[in-house]
PAMIKE-582867 format. One record per atom (N, C-alpha, C, O): residue in three letters; x, y, z. Coordinates in steps of 0.2 Angstrom, whole numbers, plus 2048, in hexadecimal, padded with zeros to 3 digits. Layout:
N
ALAXYZ;...
//
This chain:
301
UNK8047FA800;UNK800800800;UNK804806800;UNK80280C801;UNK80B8067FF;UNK80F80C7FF;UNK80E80E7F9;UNK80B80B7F4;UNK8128147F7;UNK8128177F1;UNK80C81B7EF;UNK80C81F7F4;UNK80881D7ED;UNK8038227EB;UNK7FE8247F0;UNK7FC82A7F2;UNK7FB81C7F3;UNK7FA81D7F7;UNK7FC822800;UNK7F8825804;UNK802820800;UNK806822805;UNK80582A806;UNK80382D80A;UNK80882B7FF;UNK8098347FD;UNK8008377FF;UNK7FE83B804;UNK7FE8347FB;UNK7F58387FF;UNK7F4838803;UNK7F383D806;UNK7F5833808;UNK7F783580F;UNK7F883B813;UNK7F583F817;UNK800839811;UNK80283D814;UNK805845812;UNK808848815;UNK80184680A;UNK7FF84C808;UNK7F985080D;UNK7F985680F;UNK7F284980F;UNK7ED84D812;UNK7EE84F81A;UNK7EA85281D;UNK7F484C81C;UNK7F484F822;UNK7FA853824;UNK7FC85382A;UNK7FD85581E;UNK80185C81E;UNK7FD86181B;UNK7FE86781E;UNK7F9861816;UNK7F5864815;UNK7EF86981B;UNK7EE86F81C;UNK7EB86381F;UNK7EA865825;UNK7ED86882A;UNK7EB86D82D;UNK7F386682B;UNK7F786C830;UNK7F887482E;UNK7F9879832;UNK7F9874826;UNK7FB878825;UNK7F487E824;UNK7F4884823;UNK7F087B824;UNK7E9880824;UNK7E7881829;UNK7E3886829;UNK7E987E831;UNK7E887E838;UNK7EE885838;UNK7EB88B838;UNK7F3885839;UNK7FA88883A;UNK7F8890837;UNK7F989583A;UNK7F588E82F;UNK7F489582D;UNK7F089982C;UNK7F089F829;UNK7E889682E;UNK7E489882B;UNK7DF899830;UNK7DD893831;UNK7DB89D834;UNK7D589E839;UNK7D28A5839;UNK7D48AA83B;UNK7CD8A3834;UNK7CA8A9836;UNK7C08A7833;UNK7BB8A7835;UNK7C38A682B;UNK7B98A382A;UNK7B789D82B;UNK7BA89882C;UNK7AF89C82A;UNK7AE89482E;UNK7B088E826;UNK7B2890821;UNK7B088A829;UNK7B0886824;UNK7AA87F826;UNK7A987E82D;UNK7A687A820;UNK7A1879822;UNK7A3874826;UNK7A8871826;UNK79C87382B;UNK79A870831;UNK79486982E;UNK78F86982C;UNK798864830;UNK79385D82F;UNK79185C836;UNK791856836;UNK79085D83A;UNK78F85E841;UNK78785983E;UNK78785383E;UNK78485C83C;UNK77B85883B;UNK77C850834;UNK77984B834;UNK781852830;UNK78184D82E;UNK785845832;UNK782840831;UNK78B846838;UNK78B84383C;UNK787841842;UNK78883D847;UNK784845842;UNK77F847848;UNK78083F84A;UNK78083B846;UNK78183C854;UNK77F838854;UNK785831851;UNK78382B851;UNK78B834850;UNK78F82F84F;UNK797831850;UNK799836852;UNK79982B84F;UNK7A182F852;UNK7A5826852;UNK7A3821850;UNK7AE828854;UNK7B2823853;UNK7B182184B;UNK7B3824846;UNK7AF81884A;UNK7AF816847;UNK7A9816844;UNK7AA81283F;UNK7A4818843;UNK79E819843;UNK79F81F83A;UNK79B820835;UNK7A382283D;UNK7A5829837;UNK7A9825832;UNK7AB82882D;UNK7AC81D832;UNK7B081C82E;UNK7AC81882B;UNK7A781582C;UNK7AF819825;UNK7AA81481C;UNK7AB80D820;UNK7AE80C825;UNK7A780581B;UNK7A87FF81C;UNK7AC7FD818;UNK7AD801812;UNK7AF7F8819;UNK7B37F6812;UNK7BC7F5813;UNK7C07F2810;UNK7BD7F981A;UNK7C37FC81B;UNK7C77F681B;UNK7C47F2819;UNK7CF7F381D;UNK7D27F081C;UNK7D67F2823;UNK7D97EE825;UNK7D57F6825;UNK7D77F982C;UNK7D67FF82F;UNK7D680482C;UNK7D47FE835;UNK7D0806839;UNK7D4805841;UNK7D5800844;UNK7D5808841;UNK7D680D848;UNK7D5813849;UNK7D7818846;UNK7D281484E;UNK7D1816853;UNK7D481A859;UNK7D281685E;UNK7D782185B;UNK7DC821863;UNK7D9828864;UNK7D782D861;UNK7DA82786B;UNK7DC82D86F;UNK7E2830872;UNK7E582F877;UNK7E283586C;UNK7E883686C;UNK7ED839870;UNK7F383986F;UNK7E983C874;UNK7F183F878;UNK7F383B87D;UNK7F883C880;UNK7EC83587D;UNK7F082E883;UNK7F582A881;UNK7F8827884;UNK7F482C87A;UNK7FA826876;UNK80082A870;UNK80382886B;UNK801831874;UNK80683386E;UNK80B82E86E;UNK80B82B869;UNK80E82D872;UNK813827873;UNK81482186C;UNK81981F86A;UNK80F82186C;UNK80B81A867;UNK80D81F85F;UNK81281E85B;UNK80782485E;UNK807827858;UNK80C82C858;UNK80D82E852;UNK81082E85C;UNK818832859;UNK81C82F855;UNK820832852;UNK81C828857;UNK821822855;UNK81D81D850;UNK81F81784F;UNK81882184D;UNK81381A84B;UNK81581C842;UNK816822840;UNK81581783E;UNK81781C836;UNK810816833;UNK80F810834;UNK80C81C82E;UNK80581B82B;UNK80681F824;UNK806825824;UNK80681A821;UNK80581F818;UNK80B821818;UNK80C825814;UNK81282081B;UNK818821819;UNK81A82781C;UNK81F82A81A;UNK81582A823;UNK816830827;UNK81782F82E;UNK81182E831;UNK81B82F830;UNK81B82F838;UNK81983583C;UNK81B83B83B;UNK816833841;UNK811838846;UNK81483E846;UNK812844845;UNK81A83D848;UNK81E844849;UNK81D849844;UNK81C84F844;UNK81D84583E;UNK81C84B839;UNK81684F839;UNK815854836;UNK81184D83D;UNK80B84F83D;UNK808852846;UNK803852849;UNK80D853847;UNK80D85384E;UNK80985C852;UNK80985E858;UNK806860849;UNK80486584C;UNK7FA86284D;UNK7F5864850;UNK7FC85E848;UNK7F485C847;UNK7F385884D;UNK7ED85984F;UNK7F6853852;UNK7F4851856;UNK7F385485C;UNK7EF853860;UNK7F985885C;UNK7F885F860;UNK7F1860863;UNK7EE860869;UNK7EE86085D;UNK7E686285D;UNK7DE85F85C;UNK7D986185B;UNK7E385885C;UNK7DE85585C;UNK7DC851863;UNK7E1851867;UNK7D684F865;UNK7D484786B;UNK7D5842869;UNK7D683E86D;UNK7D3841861;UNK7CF83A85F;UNK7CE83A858;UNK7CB83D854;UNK7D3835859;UNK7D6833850;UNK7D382D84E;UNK7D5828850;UNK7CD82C849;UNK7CD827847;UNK7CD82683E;UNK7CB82A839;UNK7D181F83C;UNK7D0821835;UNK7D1818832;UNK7D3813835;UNK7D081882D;UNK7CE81182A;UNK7D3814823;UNK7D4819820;UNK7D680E820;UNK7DB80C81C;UNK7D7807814;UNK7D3803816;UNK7D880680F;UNK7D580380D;UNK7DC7FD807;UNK7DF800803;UNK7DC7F8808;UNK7E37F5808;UNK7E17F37FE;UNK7E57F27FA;UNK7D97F37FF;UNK7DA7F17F5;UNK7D37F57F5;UNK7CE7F37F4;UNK7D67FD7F6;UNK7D18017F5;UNK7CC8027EA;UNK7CF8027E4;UNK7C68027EC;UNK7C28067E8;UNK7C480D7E5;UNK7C980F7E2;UNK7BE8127E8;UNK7BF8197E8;UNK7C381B7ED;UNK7C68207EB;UNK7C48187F3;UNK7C681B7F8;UNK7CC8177FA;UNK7CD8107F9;UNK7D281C7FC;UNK7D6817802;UNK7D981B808;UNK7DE81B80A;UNK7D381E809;UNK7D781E811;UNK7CF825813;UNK7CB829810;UNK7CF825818;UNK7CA82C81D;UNK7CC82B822;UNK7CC826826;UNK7CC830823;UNK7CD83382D;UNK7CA836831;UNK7C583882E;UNK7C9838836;UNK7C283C838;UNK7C783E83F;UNK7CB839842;UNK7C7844840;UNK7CB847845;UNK7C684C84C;UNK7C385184A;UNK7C6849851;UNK7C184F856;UNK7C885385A;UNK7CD85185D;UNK7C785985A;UNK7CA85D860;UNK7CA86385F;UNK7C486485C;UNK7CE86785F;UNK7CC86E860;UNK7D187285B;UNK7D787385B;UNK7CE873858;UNK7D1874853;UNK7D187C851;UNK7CC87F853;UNK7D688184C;UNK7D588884B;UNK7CE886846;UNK7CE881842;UNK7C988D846;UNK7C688C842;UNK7C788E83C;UNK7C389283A;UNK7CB88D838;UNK7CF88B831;UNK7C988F82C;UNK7C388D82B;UNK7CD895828;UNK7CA898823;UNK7CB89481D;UNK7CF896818;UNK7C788D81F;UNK7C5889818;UNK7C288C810;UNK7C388A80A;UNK7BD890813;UNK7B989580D;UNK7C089880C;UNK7C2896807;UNK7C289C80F;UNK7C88A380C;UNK7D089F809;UNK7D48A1805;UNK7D189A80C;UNK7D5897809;UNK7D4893802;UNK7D88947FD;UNK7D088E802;UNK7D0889800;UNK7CC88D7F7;UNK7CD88B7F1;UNK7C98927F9;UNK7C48987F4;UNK7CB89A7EF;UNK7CC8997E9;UNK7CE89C7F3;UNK7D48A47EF;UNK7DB89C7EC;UNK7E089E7EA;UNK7D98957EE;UNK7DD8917ED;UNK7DB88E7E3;UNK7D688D7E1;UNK7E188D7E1;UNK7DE88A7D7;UNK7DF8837D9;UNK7DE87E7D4;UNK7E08817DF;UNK7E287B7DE;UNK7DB8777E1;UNK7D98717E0;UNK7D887A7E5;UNK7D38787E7;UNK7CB87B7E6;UNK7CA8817E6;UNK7C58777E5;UNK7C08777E2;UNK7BB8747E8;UNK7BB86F7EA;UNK7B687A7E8;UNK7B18787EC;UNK7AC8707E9;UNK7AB86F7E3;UNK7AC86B7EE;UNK7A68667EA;UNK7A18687F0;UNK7A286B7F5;UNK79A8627EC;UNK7948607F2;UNK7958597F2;UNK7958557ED;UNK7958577F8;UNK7948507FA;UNK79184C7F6;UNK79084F7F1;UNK78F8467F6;UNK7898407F5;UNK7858427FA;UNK7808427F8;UNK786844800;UNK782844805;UNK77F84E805;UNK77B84F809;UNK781851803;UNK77F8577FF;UNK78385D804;UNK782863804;UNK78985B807;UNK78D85E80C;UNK793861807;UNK79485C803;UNK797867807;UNK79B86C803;UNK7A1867808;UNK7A186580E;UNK7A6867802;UNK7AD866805;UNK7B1868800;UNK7AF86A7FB;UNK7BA869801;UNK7BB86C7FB;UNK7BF8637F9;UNK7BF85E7FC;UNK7C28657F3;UNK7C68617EF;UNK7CB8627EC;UNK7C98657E6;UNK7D38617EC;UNK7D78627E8;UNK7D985C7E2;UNK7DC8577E5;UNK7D985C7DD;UNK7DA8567DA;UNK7E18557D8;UNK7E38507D4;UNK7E585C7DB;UNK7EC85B7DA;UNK7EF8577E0;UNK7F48537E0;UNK7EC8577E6;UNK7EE8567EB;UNK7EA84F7EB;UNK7ED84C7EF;UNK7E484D7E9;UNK7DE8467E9;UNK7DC8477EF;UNK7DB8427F2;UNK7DB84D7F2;UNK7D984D7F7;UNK7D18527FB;UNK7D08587F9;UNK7CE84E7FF;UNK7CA852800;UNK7C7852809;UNK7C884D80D;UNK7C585980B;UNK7C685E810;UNK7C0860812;UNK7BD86480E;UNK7BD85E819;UNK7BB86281A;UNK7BC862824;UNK7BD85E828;UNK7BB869824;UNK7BF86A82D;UNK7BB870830;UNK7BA87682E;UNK7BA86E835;UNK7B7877839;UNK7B887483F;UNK7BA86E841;UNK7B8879843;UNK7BC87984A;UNK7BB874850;UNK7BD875856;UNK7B786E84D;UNK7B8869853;UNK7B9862850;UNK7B985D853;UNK7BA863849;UNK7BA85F845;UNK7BD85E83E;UNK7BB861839;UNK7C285983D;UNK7C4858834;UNK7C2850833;UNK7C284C836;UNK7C185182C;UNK7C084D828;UNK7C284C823;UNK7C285181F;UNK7C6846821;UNK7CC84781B;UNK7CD840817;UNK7CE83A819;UNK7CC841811;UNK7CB83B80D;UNK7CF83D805;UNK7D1842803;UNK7CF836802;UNK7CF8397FB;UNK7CC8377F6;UNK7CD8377F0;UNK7C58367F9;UNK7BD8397F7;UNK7B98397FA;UNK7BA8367FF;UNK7B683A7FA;UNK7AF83E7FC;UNK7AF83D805;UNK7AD839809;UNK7B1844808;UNK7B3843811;UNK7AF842814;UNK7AF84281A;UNK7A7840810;UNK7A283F816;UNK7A0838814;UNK7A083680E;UNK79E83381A;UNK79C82B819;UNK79482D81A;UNK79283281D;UNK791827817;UNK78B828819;UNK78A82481F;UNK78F821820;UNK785822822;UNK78582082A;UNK782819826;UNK77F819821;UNK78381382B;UNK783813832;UNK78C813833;UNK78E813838;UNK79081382E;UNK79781382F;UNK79880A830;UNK79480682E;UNK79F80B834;UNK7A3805831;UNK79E801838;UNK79A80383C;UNK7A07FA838;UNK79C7F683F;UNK7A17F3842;UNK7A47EE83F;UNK7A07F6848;UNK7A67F384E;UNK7A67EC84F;UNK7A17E9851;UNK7AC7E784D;UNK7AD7E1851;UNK7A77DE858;UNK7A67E285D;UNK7A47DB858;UNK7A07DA85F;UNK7A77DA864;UNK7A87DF867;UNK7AA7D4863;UNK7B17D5867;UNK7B67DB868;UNK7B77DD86D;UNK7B77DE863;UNK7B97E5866;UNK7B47EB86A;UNK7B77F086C;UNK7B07EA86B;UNK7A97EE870;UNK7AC7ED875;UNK7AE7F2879;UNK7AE7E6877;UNK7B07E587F;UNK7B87E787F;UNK7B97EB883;UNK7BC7E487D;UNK7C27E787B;UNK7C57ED87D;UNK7CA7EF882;UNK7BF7F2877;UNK7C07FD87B;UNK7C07FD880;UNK7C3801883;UNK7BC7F9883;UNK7BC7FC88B;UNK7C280088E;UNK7C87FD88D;UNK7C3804891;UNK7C9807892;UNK7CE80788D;UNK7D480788F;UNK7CE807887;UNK7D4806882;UNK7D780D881;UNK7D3812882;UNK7DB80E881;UNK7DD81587D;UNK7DC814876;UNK7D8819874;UNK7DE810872;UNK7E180D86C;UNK7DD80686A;UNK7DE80186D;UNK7D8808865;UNK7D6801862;UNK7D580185B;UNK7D7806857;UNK7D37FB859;UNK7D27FB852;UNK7D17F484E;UNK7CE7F0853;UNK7D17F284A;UNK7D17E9845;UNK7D57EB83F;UNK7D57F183C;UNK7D87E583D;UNK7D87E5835;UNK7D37E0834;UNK7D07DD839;UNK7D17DF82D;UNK7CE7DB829;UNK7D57D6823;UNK7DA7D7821;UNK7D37D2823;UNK7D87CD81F;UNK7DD7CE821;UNK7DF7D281E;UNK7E47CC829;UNK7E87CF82A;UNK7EE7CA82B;UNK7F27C982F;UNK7EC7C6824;UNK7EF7C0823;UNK7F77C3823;UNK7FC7C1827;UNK7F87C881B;UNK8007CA81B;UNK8037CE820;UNK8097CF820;UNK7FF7D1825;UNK8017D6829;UNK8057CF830;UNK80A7CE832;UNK8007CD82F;UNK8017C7838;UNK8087C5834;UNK80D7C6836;UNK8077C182F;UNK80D7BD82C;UNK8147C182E;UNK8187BF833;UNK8157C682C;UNK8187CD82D;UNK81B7CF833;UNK8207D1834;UNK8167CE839;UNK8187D0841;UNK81A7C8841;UNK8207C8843;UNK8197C3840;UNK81A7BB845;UNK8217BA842;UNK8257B8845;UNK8257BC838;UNK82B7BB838;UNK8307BE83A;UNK8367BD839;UNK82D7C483D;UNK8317C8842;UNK8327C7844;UNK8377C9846;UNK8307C084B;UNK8327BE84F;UNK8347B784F;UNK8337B4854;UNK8377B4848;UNK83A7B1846;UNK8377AB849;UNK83B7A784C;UNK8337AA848;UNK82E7A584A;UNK82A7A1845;UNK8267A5841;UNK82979B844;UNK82679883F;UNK81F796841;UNK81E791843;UNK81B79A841;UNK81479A841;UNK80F79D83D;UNK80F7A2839;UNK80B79A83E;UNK80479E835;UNK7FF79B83D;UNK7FF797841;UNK7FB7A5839;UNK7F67A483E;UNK7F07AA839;UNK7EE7B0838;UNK7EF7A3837;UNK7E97A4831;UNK7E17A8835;UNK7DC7A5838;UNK7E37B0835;UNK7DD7B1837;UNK7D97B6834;UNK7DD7BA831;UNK7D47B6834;UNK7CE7BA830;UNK7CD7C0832;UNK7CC7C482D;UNK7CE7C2838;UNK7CE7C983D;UNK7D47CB841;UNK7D67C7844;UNK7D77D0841;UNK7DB7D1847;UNK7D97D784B;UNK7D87DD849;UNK7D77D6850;UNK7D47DA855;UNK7DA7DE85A;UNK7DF7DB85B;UNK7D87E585C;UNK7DF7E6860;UNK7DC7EC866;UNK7D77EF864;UNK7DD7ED86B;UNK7DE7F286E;UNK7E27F4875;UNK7E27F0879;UNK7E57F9875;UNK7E97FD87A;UNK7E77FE87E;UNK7E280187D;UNK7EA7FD887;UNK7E880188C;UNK7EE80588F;UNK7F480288E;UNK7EC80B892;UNK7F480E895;UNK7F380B89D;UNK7EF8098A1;UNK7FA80B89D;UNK7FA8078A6;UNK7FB80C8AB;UNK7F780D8B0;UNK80180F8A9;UNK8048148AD;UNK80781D8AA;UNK80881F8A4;UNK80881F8AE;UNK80C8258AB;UNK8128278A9;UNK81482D8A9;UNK8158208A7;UNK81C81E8A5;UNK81C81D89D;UNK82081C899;UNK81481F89A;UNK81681E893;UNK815814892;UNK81781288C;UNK813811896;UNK81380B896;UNK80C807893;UNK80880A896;UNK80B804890;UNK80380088B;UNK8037FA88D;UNK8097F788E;UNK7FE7F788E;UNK7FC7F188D;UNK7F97F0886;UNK7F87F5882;UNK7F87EA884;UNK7F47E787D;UNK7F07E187E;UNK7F17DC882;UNK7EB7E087B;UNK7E67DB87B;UNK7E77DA873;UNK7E47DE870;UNK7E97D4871;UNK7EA7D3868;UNK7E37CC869;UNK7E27C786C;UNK7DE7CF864;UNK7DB7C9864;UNK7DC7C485B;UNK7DD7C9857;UNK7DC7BD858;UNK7DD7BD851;UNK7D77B8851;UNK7D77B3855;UNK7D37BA84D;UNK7CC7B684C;UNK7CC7B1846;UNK7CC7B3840;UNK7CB7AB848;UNK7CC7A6844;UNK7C47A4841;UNK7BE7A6842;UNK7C779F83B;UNK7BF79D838;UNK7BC79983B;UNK7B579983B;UNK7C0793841;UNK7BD78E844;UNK7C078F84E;UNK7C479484F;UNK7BF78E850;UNK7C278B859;UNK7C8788858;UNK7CD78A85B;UNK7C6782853;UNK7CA77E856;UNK7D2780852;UNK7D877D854;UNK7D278384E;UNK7D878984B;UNK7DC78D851;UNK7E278F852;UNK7D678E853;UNK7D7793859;UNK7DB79085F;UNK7E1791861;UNK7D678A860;UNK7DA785866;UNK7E1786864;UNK7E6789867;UNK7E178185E;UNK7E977F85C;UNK7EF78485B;UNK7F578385C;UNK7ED78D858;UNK7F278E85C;UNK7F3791863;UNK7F8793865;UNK7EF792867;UNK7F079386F;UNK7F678D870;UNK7FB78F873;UNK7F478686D;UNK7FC78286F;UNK80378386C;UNK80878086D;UNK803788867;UNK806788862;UNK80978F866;UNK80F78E869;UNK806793867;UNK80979A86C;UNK80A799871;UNK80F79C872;UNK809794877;UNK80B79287D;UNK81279087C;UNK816792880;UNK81478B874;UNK819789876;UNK82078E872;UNK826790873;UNK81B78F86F;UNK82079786C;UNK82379C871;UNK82979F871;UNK81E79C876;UNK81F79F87E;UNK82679F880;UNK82B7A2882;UNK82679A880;UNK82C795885;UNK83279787F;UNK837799881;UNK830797879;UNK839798875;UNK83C79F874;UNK8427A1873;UNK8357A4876;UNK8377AB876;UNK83C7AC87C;UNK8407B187C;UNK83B7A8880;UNK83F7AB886;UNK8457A8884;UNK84A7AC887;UNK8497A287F;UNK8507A387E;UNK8507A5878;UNK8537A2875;UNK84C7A9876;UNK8527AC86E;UNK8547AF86D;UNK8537B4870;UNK8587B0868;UNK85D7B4868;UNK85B7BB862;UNK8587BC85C;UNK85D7BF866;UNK85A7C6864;UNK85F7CA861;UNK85F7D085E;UNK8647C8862;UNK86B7CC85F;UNK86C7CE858;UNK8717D1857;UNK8687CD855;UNK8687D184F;UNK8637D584F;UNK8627D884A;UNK85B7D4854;UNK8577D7851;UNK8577DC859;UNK8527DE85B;UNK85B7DD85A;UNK8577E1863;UNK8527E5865;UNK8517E686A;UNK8507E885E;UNK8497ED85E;UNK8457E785F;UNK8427E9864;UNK8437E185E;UNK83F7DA85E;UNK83F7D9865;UNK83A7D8868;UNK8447DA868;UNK8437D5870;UNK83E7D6874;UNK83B7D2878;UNK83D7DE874;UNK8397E1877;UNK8327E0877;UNK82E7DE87C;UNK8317E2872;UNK82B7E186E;UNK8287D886E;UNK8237D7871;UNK82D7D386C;UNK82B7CE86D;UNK82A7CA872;UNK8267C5872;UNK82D7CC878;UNK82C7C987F;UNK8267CD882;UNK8237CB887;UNK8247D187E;UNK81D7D6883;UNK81A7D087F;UNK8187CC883;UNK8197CE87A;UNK8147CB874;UNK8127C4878;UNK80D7C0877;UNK8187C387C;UNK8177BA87D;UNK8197BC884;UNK81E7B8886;UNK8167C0888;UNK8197C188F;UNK8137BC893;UNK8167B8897;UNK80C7BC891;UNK8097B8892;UNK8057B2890;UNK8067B188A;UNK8027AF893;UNK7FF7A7892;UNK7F97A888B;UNK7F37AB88C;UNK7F97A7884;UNK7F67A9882;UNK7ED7A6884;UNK7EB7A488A;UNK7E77A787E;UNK7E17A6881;UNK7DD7A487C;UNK7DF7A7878;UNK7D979F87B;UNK7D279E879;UNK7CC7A3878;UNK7CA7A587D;UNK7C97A3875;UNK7C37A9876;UNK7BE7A586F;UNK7BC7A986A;UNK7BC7A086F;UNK7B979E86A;UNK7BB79E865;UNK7BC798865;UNK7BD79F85E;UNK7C27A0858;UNK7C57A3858;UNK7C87A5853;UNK7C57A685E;UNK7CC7AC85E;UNK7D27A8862;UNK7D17A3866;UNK7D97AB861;UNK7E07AB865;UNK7DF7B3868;UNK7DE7B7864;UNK7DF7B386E;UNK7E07B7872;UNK7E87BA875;UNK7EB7B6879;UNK7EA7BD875;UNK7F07BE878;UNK7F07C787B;UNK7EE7CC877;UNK7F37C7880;UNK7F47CB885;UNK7FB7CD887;UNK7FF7C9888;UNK7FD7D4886;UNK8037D4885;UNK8057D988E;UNK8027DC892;UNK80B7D888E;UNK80E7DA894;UNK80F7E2893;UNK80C7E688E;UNK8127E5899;UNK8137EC898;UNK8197EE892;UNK81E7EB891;UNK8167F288F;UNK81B7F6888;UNK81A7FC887;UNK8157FF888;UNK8217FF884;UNK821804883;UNK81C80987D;UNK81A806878;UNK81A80F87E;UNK817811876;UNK81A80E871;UNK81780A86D;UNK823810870;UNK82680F86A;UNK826807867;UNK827806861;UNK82580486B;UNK8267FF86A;UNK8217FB868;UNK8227F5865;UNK81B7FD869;UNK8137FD868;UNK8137FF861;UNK8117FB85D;UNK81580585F;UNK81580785A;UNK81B803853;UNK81B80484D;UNK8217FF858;UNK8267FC853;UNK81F7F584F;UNK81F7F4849;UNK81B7F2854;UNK8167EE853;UNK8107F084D;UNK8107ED848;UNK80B7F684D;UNK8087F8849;UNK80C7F9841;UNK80A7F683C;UNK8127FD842;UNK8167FE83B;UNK8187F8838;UNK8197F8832;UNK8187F383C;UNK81A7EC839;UNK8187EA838;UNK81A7E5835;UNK80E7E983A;UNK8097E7835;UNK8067EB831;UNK8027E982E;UNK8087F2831;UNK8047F782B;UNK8027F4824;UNK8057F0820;UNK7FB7F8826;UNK7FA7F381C;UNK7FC7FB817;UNK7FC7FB811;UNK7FC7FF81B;UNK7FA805818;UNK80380D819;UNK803812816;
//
């Protein structure tokens, strides 16, 4: 998913900083009634190949160090500034779309109208949903932002409702999460994290569920990694598969990878688990950075 992709990215979210930084003075439009009554994941299209969701100033640690579309957090580090609550969905064999975002916090009220107006690069459209946004087609990019809220796509920035539909298992998951999210198909991503730890395992799963809690005020995370299987008994077989995986992590040898050690002994710190066709697994205390070493190594995007 790098390369074209990448660049729209992280064209749209230097573009937003740079309209925050310099521009506050007229309104720009408010979907406030078209969202009416929804929020998080709810605001994200179906179809996606990966969504997350954070709160962000509990997890800069996480997203400073986190690299998405080929940009890392820092680079974007005025827009988080200003945001609570980032959620945004990836699409891995996108259609029209690959990628939206939906951003809440406090934002300058950005002369959207006075900038984006006296701009050749950009052109007022109207929704499918009949809401004004603008559109650059130099940039593929489309905007719409006013002071509690952005919305940013490279088509059409408003979803129509009911939005995307939460995992039942991630429902309970959030509870206190800072940091949640799924992929869909995350067969090449998991392959991706498990030969990083040089471990011979396939763990053919259909879902991968995730969510983050903060522990302490050392900057330290827990994780709850859930992988949903087609059958149990898949499921069963690797809990024996991870149990004994368990046991080999504690002598391997990390000497050529030592960013891995870390990372890998929180992954297998504990007894993994069961949960009907899922592998459950719980991970020990870890750093953001190191939390964020784990996402960038299964990015699909």
């Amino acid at each position: 998913m790098a390369g074209k992709n990448s660049k729209k990215l992280k064209t749209a979210f230097c573009c937003l900083c740079l309209f925050f930084l310099l521009f506050s003075c007229a309104s720009a439009p408010k979907p406030d009634t078209f969202y009416k009554g929804r929020s998080g994941f709810g605001l994200m299209p179906e179809g996606a190949s990966f969504y997350l969701m954070a709160e962000v100033q509990s997890v800069r640690p996480i997203l400073d160090s986190l690299v998405f579309g080929g940009m890392s957090g820092a680079e974007i580090k005025d827009f988080l500034d200003m945001s609570d609550e980032l959620t945004l969905a990836a699409f891995q064999n996108p259609g029209d779309r690959h990628f939206y975002a939906a951003a809440a916090g406090k934002f300058p009220n950005v002369g959207g109208g006075l900038f984006f107006s006296t701009s050749k690069d950009w052109e007022k459209k109207i929704s499918a949903s009949g809401m004004p946004y603008w559109y650059s087609a130099k940039s593929m990019l489309s905007v719409s932002i006013n002071a509690r809220a952005a919305y940013l796509s490279d088509a059409d920035p408003f979803v129509k409702g009911p939005g995307a539909k939460v995992p039942e298992a991630l429902v309970v998951m959030q509870k206190g999460a800072v940091l949640s999210g799924w992929m869909n198909d995350p067969s090449g991503a998991i392959k991706k994290l498990i030969a990083s730890f040089e471990i011979p395992i396939e763990i053919p799963a259909e879902r991968f569920l995730f969510a983050i809690y903060s522990e302490d005020e050392n900057n330290l995370y827990t994780a709850t990694l859930r992988f949903e299987m087609s059958s149990s008994t898949q499921a069963a077989g690797l809990v024996g598969i991870f149990s004994l995986a368990r046991l080999g992590i504690a002598f391997a040898d990390f000497s050529e990878h030592k960013e891995m050690e870390t990372l890998a002994k929180a992954f297998f710190s504990r007894n993994p688990a069961q949960d009907g066709n899922a592998l459950v697994l719980q991970t020990g205390k870890i750093s953001g950075k190191d939390l964020a070493l784990l996402f960038n190594i299964i990015s699909v995007y």
